[in-house]
N, C-alpha and C positions, 0 to 999 in steps of 0.2 A: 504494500500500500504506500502510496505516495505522502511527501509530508503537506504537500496542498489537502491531500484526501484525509490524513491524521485532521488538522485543523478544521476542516469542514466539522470531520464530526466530532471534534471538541466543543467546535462551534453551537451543532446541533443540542448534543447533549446538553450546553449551559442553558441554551436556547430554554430547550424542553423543562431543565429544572427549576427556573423562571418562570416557567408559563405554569407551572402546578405550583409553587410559592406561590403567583395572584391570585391563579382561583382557590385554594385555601383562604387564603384573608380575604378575598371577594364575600367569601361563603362566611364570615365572621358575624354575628349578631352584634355590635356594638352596641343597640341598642339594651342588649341584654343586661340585666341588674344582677349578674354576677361575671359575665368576662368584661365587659366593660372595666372594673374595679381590678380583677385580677391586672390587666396591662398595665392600666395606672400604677398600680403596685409595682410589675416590672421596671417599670421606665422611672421612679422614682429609686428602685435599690438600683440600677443602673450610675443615675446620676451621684445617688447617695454616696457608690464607692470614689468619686472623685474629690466630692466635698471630703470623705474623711483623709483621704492624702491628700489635698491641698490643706488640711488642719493641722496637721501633724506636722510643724516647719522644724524641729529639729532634725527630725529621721530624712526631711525633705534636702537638708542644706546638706547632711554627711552624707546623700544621695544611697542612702538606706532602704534601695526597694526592696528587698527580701522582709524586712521588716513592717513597713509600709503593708504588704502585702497580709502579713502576719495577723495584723493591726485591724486590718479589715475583714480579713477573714473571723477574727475573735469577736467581733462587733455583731455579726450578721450571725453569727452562731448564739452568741446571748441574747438576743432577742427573742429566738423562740424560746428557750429554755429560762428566759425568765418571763416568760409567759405562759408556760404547757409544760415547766420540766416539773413535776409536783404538786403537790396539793395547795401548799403557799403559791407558788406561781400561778396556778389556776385562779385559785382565790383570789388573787389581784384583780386579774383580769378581769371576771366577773363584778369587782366593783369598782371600777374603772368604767365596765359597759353598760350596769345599769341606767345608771342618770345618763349619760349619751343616748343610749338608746329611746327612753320617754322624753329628754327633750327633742333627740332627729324628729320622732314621730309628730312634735308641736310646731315642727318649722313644717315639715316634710305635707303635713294636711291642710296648711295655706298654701303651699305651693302647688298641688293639684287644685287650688280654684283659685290659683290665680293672683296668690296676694303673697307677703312678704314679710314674714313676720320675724321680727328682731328683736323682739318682747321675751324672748324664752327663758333670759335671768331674771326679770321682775317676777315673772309669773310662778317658778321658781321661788322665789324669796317669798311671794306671798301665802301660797301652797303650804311651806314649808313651816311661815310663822301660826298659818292655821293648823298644820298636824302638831306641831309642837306643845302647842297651848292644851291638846286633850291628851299631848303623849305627858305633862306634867301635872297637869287638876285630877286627874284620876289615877286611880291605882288597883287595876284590874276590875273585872278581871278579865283577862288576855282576849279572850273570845270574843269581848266585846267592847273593847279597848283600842285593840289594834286597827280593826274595820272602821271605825268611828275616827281615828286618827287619819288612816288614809283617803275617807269619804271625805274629811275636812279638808284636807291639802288639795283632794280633787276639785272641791267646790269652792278653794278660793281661789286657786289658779283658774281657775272658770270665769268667775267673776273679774277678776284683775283681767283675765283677754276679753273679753264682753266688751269692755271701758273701749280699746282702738278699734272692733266692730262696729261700734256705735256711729265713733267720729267719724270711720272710713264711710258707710253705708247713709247716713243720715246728713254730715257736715261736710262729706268731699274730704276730709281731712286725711292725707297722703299715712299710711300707714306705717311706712321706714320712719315718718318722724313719730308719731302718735309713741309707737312701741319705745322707739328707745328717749323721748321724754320719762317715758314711765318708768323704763328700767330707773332711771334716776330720781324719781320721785320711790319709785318701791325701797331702794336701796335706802335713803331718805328716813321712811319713814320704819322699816324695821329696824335702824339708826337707834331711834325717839324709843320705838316702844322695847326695846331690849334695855333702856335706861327707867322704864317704869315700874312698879312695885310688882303688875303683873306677870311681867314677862321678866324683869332683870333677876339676878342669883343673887341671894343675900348674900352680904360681907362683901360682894367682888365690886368694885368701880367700872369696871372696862365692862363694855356691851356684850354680854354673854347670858343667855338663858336658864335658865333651872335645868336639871336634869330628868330629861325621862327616867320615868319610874321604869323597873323591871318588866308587870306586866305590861306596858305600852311599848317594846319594845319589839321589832319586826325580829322572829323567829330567824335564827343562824341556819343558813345550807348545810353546810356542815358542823353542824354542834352533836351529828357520831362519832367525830372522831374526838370529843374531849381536846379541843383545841384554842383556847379562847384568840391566839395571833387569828385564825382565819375569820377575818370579819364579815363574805358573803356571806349574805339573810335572801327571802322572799321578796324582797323589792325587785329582785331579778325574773322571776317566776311571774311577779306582777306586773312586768317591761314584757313578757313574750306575751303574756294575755294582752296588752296592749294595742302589743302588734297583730296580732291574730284580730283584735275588735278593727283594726282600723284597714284590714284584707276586708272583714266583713261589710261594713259600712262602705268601700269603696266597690267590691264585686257584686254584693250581696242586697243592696239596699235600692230606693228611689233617692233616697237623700246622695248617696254618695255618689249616683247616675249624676246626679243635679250639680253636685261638687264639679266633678271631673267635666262637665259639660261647658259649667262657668268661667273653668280654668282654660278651657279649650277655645273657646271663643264666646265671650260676656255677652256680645251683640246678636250671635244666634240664638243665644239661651235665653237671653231676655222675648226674644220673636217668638221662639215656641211656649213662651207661659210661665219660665221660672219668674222667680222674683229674685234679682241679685244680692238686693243690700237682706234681705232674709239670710241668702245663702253665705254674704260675706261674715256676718254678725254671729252665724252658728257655727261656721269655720274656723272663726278665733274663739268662739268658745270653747268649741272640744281641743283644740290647741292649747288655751289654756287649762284645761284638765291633763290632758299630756302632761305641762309643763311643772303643772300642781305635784301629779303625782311624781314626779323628780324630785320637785323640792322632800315632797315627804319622806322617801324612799334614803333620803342623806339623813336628816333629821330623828327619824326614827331606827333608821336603821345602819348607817355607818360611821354617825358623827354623836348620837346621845343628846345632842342639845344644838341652840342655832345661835350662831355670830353672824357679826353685818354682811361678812364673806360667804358664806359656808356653800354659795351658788357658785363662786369663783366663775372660770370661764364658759363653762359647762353650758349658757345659753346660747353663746359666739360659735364654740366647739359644733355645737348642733345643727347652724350653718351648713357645716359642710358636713356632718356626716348623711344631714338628707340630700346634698346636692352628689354626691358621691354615692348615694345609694340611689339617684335620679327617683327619690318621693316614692317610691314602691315601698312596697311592708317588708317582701324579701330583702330588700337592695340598702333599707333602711335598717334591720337587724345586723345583716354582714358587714355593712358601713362602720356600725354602732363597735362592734365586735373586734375588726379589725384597728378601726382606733383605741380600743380600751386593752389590748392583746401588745401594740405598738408603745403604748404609757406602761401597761406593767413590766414590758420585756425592758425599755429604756432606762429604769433604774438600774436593772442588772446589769446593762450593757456598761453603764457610766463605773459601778463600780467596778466590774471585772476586767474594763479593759480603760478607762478614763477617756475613752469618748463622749465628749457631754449629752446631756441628755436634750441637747439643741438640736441632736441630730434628726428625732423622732419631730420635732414641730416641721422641721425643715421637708421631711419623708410626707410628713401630712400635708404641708403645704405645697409640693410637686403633686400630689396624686389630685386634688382636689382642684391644681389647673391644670392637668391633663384633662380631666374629666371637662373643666369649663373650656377647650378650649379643642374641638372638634379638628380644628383645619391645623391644628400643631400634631393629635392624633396622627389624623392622616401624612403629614411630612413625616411625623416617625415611623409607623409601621406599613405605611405606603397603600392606606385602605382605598379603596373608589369610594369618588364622592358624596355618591348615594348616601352609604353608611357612616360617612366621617361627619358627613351635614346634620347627622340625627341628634345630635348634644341637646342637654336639658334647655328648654324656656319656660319666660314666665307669661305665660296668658295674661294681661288685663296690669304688666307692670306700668306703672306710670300714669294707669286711668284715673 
């Protein structure tokens, strides 16, 4: 054979292994609410491994790649193993995912109809200073204690998101600002009432709560194995019923038809007979019950009592893990999950190998614009347009 005739079919062959590389990724679901996430994940530990050797400037300047290399491979191995190596590393995880999980679910159900809600810390704090208040005036017993705490956190964070349904559906009032007004007001005012006789702890000055009592206290996941470090409780059990209510209400209901319709375009759904500012007003409500039962979920069950913080970023956080789970129930527990798995593992990594734990915001922050950012997908993985064009929107932003 000729070396004209070798190269032809060199040619050929790369030809050919090219042409089944596209249609493989042709045939990719992007829109799918779980490989979607998986790639983002790829293309962030991608990047990731650069960020941690351009970090590492000593081993960089004695031109230490064996080390370097070392460095990174110890990084990526601690992660899962302080997230899944054990019962303590599970147990992180799990409460880590909790409160992610119920507030994704309080962003994630204004985003199927269309609205935006940034409220998810106030609603949170308010939630929270309601379960609090019956996790401390009472003292058992448990059966009817605990439900009463969490129906509370449910029906204040309800009420607290009610308050930017209101303004959006009745006053026009833009909902980005309404929510985070409030976060600031919420924040505010659980401030005040942690310094009141009711809510503040005797003897202490600084803004701290009473102590839940024993029985109002959310039942330990693992309290078989006689372990008091492992802190997972039923707030986590109470995040997948969550999710599972809110599969229902969107597949299963007229209400959640009506959601997903408004979100989809406001102007048809208003034609065919919904009524919108109805649908905007119940959309932050159950959002704010989401975001309730978070708050409670900390309060009663990982933290014992409530400071002006105890929401921390956990509302912001929730941002992207619905937009990262693209507002689905599946897309929005794996979301939930893989952020709370990437926080537990990041302790471990920072101690076992002294890569900060910067690296893990940094990992969440690549996946989360991979996901926002369709036409960067496709430059990376070289999808057709079709499928690269299908990234999350928001219906009715900005109306």
């Amino acid at each position: 054979m000729t070396d004209t005739a070798i190269d032809s079919s060199n040619d050929s062959d790369g030809d050919h292994r090219e042409g089944v590389i596209r249609r493989i990724l042709a045939r990719i679901d992007t829109t799918n609410a779980v490989i979607l996430p998986l790639l983002a994940l790829f293309g962030a530990l991608v990047i990731g491994v650069f960020v941690i050797a351009l970090s590492d400037v000593d081993k960089l300047r004695a031109g230490d790649v064996e080390g370097i290399l070392t460095t990174i491979k110890d990084a990526y191995l601690a992660l899962p193993n302080g997230a899944f190596n054990g019962w303590r590393a599970i147990n992180e995880t799990i409460v880590a995912t909790t409160p992610l999980l119920l507030a994704g679910l309080a962003v994630a159900i204004t985003f199927r109809a269309g609205l935006f809600n940034i409220g998810g810390t106030g609603q949170m704090l308010m939630g929270g200073m309601g379960a609090i208040y019956v996790g401390f005036s009472m003292d058992g017993p448990g059966f009817i204690q605990i439900p009463l705490g969490v129906l509370a956190g449910m029906v204040m964070g309800m009420a607290w998101g009610i308050i930017p349904g209101l303004l959006k559906a009745r006053a026009g009032v833009h909902e980005v600002i309404a929510t985070i007004m409030l976060n600031f007001i919420a924040g505010s005012l659980v401030l005040w009432l942690l310094k009141t006789d009711m809510f503040g702890r005797e003897g202490r000055n600084d803004p701290i709560s009473k102590l839940v009592t024993p029985e109002g206290q959310l039942p330990r996941l693992f309290g078989f194995l006689d372990r008091p470090e492992l802190r997972a409780h039923i707030g986590f059990l109470i995040a997948l019923s969550a999710a599972a209510f809110f599969w229902w209400l969107l597949e299963r209901t007229t209400l959640g038809f009506e959601i997903r319709a408004q979100g989809a375009n406001s102007h048809a759904a208003r034609y065919a007979g919904m009524k919108p500012g109805r649908l905007i007003i119940t959309s932050f409500a159950i959002a704010g019950g989401f975001a309730g039962l978070a708050g409670a979920s900390e309060v009663l069950g990982t933290q014992g009592r409530a400071t002006q913080g105890f929401a921390g970023d956990i509302g912001f956080d929730a941002i992207a893990v619905a937009l990262l789970g693209r507002s689905t129930p599946t897309g929005t527990v794996l979301a939930a999950f893989l952020f709370g798995a990437l926080q537990a593992g990041g302790q471990k990594m920072q101690v076992t190998t002294g890569v900060p734990i910067d690296l893990v915001l940094i990992l969440r922050a690549l996946i989360v614009l991979f996901i926002a950012a369709p036409l960067l997908m496709k430059a990376i993985f070289r999808f057709s347009s079709e499928a690269a064009d299908s990234g999350p929107s928001f219906g009715g932003w900005g109306a």
